[in-house]
N, CA, C and O atoms as CSV, one atom per row, in Angstrom:
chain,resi,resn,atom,element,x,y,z
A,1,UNK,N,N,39.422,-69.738,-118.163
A,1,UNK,CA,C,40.168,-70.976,-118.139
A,1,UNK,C,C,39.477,-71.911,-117.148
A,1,UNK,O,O,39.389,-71.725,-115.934
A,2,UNK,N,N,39.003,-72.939,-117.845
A,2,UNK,CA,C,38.339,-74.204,-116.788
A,2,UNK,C,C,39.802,-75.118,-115.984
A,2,UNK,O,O,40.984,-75.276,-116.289
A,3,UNK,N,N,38.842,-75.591,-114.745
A,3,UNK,CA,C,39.527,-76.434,-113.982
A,3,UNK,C,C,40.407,-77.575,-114.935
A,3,UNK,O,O,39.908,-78.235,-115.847
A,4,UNK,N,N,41.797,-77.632,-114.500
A,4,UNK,CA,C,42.570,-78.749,-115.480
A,4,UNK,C,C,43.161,-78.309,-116.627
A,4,UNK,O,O,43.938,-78.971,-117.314
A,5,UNK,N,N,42.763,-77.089,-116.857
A,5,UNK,CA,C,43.294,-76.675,-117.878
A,5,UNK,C,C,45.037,-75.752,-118.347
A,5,UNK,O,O,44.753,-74.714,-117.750
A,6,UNK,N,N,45.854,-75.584,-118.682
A,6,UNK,CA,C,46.952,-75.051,-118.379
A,6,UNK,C,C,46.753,-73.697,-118.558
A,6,UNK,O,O,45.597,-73.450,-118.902
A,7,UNK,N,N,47.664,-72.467,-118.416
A,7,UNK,CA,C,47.366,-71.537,-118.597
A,7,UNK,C,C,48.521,-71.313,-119.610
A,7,UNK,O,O,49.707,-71.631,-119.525
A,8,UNK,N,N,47.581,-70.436,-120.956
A,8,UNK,CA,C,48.326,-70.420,-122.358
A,8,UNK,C,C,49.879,-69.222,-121.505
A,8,UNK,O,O,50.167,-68.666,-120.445
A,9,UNK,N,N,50.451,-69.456,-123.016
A,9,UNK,CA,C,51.966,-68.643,-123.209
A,9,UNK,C,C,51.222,-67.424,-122.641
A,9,UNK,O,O,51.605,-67.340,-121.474
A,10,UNK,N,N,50.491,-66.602,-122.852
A,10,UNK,CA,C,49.887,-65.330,-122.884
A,10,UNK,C,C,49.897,-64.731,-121.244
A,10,UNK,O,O,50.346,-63.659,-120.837
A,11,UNK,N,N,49.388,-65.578,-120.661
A,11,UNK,CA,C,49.005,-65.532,-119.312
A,11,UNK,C,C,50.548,-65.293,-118.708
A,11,UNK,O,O,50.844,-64.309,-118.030
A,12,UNK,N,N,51.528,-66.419,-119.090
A,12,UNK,CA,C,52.324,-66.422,-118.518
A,12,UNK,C,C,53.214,-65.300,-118.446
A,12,UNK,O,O,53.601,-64.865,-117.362
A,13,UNK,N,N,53.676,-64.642,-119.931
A,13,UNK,CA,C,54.275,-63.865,-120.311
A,13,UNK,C,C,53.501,-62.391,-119.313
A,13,UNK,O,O,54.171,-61.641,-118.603
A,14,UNK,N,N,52.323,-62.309,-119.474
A,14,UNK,CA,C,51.675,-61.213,-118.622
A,14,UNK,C,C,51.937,-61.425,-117.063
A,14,UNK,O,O,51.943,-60.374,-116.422
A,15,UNK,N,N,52.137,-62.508,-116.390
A,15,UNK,CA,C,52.444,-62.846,-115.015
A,15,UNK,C,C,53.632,-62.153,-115.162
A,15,UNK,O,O,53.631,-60.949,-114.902
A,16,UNK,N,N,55.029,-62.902,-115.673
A,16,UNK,CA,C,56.006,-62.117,-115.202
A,16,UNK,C,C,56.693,-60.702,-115.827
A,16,UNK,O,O,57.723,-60.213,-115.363
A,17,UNK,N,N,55.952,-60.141,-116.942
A,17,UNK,CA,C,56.077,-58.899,-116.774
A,17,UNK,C,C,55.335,-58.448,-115.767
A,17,UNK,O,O,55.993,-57.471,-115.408
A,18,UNK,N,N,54.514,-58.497,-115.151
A,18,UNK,CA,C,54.371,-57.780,-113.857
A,18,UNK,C,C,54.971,-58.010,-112.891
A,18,UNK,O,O,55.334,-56.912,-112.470
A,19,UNK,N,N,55.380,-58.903,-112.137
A,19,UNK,CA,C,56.687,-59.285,-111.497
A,19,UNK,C,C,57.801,-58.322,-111.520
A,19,UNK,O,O,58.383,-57.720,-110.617
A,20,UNK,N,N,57.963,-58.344,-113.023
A,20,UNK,CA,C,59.249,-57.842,-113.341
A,20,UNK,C,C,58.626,-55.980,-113.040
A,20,UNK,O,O,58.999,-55.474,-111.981
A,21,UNK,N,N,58.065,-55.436,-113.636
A,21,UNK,CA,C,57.515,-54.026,-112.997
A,21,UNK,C,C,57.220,-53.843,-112.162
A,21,UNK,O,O,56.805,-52.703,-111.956
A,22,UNK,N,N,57.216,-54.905,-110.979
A,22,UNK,CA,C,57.229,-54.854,-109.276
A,22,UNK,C,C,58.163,-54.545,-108.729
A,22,UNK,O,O,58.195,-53.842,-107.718
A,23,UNK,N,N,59.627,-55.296,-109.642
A,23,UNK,CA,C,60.126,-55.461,-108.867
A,23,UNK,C,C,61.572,-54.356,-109.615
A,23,UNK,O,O,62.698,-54.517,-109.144
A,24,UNK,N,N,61.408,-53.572,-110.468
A,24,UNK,CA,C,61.662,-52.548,-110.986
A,24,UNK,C,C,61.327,-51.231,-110.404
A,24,UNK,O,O,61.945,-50.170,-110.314
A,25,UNK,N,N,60.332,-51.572,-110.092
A,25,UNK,CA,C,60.009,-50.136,-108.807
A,25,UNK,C,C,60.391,-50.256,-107.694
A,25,UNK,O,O,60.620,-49.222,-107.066
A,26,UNK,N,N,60.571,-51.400,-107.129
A,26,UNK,CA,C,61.227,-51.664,-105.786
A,26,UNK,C,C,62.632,-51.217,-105.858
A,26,UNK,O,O,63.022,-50.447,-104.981
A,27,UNK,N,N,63.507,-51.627,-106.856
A,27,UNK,CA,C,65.007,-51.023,-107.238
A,27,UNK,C,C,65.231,-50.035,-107.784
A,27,UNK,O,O,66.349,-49.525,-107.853
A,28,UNK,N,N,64.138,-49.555,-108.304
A,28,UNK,CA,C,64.065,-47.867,-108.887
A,28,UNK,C,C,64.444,-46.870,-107.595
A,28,UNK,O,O,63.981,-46.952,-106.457
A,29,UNK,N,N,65.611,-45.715,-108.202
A,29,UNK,CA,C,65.820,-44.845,-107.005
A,29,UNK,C,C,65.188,-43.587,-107.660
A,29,UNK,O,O,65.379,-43.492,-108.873
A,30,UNK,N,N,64.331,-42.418,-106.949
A,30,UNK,CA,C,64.398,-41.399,-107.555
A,30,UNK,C,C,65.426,-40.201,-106.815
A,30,UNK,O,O,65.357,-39.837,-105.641
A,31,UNK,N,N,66.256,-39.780,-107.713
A,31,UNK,CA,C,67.322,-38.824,-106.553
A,31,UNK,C,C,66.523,-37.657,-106.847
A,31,UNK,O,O,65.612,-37.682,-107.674
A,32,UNK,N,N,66.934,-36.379,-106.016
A,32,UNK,CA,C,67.197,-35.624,-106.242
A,32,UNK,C,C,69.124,-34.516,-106.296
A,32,UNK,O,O,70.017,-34.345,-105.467
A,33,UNK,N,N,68.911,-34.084,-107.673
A,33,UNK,CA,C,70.078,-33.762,-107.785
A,33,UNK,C,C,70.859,-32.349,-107.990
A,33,UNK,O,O,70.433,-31.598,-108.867
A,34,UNK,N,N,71.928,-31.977,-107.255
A,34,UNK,CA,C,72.148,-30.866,-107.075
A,34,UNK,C,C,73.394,-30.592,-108.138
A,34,UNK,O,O,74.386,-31.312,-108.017
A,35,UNK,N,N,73.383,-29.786,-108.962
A,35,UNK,CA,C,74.726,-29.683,-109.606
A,35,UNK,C,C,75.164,-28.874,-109.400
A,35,UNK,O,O,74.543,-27.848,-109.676
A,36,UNK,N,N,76.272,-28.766,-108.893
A,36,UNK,CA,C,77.565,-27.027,-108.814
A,36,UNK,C,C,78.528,-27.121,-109.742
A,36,UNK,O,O,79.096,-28.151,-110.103
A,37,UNK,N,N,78.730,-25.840,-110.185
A,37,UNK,CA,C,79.794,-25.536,-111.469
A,37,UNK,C,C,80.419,-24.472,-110.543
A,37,UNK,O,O,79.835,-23.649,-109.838
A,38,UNK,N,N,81.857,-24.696,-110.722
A,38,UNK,CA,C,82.697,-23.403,-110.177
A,38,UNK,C,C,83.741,-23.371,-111.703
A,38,UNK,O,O,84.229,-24.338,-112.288
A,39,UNK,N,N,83.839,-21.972,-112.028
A,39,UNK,CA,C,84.655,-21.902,-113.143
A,39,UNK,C,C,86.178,-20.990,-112.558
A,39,UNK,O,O,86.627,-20.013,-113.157
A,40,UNK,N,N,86.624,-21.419,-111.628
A,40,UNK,CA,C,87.859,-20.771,-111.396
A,40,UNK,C,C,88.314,-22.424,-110.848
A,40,UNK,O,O,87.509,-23.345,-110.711
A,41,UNK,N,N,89.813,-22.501,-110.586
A,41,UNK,CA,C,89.990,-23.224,-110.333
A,41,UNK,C,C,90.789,-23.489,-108.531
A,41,UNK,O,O,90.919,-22.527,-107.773
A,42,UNK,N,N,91.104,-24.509,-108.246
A,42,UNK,CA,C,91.347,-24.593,-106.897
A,42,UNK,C,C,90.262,-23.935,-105.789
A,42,UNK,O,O,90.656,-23.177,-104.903
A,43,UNK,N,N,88.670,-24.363,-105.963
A,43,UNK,CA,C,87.814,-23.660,-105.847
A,43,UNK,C,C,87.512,-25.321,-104.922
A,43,UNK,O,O,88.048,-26.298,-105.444
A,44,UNK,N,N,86.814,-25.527,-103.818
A,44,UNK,CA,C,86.553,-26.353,-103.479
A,44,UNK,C,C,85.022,-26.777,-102.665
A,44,UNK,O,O,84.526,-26.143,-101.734
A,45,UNK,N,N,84.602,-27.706,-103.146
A,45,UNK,CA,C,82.869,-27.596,-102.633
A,45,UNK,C,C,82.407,-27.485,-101.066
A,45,UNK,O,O,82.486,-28.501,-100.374
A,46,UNK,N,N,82.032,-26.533,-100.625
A,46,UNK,CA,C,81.972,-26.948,-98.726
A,46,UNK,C,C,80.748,-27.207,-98.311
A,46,UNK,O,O,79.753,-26.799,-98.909
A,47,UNK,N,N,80.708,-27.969,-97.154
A,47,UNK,CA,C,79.730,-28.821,-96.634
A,47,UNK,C,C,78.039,-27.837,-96.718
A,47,UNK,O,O,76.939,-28.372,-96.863
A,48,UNK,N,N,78.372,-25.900,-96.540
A,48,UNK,CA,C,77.004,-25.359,-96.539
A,48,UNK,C,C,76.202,-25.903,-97.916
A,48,UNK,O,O,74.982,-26.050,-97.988
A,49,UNK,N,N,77.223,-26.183,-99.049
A,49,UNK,CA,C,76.448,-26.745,-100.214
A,49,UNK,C,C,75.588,-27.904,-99.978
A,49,UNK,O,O,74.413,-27.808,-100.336
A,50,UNK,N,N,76.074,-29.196,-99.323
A,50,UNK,CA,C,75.490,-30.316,-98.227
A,50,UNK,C,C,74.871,-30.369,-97.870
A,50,UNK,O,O,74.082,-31.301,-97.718
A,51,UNK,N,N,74.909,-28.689,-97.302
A,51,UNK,CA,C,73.791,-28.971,-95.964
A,51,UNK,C,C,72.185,-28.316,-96.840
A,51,UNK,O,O,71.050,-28.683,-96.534
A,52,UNK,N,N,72.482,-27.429,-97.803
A,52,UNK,CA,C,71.379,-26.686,-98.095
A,52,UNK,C,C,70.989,-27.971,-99.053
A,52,UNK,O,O,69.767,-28.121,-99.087
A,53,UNK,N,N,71.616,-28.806,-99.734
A,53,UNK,CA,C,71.040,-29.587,-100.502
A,53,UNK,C,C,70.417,-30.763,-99.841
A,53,UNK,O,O,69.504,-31.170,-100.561
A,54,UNK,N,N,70.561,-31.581,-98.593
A,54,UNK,CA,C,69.970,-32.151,-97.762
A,54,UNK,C,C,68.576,-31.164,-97.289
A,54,UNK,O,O,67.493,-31.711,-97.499
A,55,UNK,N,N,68.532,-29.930,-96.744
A,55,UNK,CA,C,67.667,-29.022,-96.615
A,55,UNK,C,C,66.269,-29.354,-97.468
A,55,UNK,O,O,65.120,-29.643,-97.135
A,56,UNK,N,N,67.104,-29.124,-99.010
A,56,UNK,CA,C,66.160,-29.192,-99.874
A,56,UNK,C,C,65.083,-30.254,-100.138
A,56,UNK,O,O,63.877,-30.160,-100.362
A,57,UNK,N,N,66.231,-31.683,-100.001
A,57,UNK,CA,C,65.339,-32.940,-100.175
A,57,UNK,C,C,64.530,-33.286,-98.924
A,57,UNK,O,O,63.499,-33.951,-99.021
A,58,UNK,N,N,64.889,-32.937,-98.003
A,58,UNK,CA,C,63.918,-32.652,-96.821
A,58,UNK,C,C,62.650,-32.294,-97.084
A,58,UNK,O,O,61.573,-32.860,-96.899
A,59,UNK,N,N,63.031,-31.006,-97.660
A,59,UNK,CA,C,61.285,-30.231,-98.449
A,59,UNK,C,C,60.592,-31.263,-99.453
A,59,UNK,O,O,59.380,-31.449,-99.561
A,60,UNK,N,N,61.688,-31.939,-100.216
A,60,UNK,CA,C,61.046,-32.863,-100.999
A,60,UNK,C,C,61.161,-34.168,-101.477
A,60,UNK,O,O,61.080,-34.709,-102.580
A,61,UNK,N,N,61.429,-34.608,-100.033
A,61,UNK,CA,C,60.957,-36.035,-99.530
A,61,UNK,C,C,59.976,-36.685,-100.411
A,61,UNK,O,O,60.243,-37.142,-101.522
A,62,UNK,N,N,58.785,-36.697,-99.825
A,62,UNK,CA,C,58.070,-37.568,-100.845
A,62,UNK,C,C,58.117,-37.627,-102.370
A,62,UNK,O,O,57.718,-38.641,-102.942
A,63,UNK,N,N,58.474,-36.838,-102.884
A,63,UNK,CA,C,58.649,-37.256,-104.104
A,63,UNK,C,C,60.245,-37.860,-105.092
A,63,UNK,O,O,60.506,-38.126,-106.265
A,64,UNK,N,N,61.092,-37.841,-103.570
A,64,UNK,CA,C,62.489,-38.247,-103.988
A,64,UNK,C,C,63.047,-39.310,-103.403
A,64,UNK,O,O,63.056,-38.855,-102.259
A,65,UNK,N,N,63.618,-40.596,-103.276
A,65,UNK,CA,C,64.121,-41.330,-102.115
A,65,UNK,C,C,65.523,-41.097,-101.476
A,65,UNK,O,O,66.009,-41.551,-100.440
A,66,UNK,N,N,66.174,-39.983,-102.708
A,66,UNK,CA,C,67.371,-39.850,-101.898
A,66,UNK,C,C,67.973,-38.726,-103.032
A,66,UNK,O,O,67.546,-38.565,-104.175
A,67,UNK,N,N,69.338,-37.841,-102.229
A,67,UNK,CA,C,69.802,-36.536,-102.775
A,67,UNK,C,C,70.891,-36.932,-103.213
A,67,UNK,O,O,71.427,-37.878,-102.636
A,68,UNK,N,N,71.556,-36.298,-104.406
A,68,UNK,CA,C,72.841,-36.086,-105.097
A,68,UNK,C,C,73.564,-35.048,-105.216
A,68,UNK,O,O,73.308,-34.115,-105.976
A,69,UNK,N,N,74.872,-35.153,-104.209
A,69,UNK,CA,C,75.742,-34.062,-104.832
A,69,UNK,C,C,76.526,-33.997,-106.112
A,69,UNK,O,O,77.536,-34.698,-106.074
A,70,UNK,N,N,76.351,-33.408,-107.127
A,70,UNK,CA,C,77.300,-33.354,-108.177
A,70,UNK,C,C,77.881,-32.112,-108.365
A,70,UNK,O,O,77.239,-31.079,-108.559
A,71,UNK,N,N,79.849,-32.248,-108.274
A,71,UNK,CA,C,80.295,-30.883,-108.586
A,71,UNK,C,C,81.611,-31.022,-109.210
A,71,UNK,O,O,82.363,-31.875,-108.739
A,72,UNK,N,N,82.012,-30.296,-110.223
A,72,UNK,CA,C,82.778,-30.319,-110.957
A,72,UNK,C,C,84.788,-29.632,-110.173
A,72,UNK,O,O,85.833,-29.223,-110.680
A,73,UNK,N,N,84.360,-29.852,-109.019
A,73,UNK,CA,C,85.519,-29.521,-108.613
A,73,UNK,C,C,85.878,-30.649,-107.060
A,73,UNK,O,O,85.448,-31.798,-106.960
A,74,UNK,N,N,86.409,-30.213,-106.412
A,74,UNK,CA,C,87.398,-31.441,-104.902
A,74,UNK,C,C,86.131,-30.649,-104.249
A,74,UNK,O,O,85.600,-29.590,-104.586
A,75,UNK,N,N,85.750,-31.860,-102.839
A,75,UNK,CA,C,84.738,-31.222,-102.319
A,75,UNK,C,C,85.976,-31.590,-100.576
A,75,UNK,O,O,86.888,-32.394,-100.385
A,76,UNK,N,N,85.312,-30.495,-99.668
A,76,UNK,CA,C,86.162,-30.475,-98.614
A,76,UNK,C,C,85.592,-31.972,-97.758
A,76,UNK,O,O,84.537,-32.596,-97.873
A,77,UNK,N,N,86.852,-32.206,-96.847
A,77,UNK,CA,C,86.450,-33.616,-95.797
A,77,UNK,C,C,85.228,-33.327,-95.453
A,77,UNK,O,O,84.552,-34.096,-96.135
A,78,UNK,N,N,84.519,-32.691,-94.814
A,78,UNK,CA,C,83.960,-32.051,-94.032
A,78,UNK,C,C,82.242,-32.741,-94.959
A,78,UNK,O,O,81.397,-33.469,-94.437
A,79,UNK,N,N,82.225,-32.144,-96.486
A,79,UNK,CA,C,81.558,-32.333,-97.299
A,79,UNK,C,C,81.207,-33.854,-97.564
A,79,UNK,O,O,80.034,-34.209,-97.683
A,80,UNK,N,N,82.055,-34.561,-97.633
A,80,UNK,CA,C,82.424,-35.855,-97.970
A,80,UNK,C,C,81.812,-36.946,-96.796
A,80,UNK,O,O,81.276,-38.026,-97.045
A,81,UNK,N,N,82.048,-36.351,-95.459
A,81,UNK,CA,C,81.759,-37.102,-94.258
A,81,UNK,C,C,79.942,-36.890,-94.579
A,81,UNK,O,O,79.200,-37.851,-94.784
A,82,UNK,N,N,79.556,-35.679,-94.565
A,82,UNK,CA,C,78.020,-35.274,-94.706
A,82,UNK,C,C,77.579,-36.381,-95.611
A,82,UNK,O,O,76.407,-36.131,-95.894
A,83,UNK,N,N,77.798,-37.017,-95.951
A,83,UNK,CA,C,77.200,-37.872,-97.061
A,83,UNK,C,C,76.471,-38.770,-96.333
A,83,UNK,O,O,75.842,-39.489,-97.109
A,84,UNK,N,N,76.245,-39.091,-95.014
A,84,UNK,CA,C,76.012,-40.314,-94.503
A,84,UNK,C,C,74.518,-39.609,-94.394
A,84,UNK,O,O,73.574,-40.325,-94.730
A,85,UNK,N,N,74.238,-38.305,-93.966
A,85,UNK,CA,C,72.893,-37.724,-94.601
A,85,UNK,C,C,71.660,-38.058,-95.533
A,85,UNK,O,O,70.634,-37.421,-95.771
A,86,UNK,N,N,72.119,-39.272,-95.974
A,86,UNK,CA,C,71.670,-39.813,-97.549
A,86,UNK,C,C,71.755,-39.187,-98.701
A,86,UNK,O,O,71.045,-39.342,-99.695
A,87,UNK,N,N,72.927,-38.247,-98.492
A,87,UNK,CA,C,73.168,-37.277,-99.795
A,87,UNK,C,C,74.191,-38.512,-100.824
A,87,UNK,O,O,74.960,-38.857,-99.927
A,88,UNK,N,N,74.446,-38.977,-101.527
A,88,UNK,CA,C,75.159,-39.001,-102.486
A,88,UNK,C,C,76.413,-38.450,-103.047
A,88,UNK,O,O,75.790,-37.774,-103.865
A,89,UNK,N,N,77.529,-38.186,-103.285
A,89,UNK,CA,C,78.333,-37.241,-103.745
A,89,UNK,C,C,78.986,-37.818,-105.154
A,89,UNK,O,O,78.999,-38.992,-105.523
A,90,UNK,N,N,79.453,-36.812,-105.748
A,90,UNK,CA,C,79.943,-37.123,-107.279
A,90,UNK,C,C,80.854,-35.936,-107.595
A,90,UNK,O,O,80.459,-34.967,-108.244
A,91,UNK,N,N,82.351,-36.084,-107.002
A,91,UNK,CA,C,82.676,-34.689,-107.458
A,91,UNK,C,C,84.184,-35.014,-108.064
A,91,UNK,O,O,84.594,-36.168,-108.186
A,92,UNK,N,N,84.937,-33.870,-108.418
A,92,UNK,CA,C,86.173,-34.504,-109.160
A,92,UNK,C,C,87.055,-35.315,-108.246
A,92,UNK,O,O,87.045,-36.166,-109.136
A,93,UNK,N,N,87.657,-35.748,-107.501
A,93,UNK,CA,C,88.011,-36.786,-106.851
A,93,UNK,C,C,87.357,-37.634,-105.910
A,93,UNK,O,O,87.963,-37.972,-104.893
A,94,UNK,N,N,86.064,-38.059,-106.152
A,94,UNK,CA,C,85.324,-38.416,-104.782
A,94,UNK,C,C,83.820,-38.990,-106.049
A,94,UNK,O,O,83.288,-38.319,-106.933
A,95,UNK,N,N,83.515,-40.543,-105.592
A,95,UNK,CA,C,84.392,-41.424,-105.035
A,95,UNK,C,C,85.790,-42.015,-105.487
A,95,UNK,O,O,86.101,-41.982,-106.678
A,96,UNK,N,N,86.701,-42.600,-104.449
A,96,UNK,CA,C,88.252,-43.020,-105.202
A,96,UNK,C,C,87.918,-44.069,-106.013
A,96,UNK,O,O,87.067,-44.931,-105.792
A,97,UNK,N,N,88.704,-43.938,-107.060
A,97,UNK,CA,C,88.303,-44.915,-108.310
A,97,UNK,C,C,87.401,-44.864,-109.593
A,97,UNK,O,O,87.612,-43.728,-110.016
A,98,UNK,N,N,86.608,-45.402,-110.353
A,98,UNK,CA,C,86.276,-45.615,-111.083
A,98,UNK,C,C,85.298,-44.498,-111.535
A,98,UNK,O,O,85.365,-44.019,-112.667
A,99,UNK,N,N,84.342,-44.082,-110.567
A,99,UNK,CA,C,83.127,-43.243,-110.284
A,99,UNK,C,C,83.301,-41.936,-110.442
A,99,UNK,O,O,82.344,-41.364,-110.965
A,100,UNK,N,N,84.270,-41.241,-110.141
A,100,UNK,CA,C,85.129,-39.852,-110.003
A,100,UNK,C,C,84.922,-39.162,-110.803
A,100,UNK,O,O,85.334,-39.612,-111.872
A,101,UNK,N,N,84.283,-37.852,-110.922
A,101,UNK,CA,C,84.033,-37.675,-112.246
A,101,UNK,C,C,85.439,-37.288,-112.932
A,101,UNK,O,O,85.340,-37.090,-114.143
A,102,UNK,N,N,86.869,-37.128,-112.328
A,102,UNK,CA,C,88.034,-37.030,-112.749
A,102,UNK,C,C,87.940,-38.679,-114.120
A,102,UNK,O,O,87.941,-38.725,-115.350
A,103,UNK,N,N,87.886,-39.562,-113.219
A,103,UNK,CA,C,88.177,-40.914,-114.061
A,103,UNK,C,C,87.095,-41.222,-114.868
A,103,UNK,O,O,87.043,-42.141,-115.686
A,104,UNK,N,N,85.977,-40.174,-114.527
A,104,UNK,CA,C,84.724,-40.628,-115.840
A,104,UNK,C,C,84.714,-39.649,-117.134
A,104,UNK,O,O,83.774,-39.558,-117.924
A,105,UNK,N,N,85.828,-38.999,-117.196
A,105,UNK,CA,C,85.974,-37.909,-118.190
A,105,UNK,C,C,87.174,-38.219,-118.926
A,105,UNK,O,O,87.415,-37.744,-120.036
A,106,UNK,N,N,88.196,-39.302,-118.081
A,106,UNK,CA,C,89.168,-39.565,-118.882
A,106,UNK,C,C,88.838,-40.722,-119.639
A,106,UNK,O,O,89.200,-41.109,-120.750
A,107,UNK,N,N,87.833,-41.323,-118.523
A,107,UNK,CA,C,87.454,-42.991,-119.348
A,107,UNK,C,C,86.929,-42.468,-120.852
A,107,UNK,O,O,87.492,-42.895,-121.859
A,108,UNK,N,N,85.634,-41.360,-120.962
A,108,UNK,CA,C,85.038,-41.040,-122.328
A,108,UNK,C,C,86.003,-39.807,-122.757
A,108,UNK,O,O,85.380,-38.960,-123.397
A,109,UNK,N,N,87.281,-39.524,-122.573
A,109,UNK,CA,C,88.209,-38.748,-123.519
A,109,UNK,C,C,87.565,-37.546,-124.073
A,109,UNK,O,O,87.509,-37.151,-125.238
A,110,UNK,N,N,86.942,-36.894,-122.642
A,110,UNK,CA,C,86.197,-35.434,-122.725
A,110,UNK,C,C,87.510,-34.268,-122.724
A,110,UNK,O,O,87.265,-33.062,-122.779
């Protein structure tokens, strides 16, 4: 492209898809994620689960930016506070509201 000249549709469209894949990796999270299944009930998740799963992403840091608890049952206070760890949590009452996997199973009528 000479001096004065505009730069075609082509150019442009290629500018901000890259932009946009800049800035897609910048907001991209990679977790790492832990899932627990307990099949009895009144069974409740405790913080050693927390702690070994923080443990883990420790080991594998670089290739993760942050850990997930997921568990299909109530996780104890104790568990819940650990989160500030950069763990994540996802369990049947926790977080309150929408997220829960209690309220994400009734929302899709599992």
């Amino acid at each position: 492209m000479g001096i004065g000249q505009k730069p075609t549709l082509h150019c442009k469209v290629n500018a901000s898809a890259t932009r946009l894949t800049s800035l897609q990796r910048k907001m991209a999270k990679k977790y790492m994620v832990e899932c627990k299944f307990h099949n009895r009930r009144g069974i409740k998740t405790h913080i050693k689960v927390a702690m070994y799963t923080y443990a883990r992403f420790l080991d594998l840091k670089e290739y993760f930016d942050a850990a997930w608890l997921i568990c299909n049952t109530k996780c104890t206070s104790k568990t819940i506070e650990y989160r500030c760890m950069e763990i994540k949590n996802t369990s049947w009452a926790y977080p309150p509201g929408r997220w829960s996997l209690e309220n994400m199973i009734e929302r899709k009528h599992l």
